[in-house]
C-alpha positions in Angstrom: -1.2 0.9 -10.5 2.1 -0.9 -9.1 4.0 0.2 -6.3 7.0 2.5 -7.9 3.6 4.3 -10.0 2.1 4.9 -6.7 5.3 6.0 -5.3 6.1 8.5 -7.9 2.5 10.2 -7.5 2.8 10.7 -3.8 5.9 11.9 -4.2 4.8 14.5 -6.7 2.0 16.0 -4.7 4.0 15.6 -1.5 6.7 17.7 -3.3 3.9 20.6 -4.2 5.5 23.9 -6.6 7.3 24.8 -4.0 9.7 21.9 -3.3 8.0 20.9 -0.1 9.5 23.6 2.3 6.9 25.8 3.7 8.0 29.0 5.1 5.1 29.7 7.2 5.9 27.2 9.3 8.3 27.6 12.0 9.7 24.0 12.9 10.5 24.8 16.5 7.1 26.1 16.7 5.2 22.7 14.9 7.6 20.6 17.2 6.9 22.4 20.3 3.2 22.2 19.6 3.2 18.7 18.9 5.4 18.3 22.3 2.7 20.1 24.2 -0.3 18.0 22.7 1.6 14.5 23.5 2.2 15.8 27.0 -1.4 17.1 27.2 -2.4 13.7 26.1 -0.4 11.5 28.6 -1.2 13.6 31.7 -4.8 12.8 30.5 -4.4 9.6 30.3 -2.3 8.8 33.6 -4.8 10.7 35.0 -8.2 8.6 34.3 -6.3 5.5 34.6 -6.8 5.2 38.5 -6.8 1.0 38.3 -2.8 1.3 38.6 
């Protein structure tokens, strides 16, 4: 399978029957979310990094 055929598929499935835009999901609520986890994630890690 080349590239562009590869390319085309993903696209397809990415795109789903509904043309991709889910209503369920809130974007300031994914994006906050995902804000929280990377800020739960550093503090853990500056945390157990006591070498520094």
């Amino acid at each position: 399978m080349t590239s562009y055929a590869t390319a085309a598929v993903l696209s397809t499935l990415a795109e789903g029957e509904g043309g991709g835009n889910h209503e369920s999901l809130n974007p300031y609520l994914t994006g906050g979310g995902a804000l929280f986890v990377l800020l739960l994630l550093l503090f853990i890690t500056t945390r157990f990094n006591r070498d520094r």
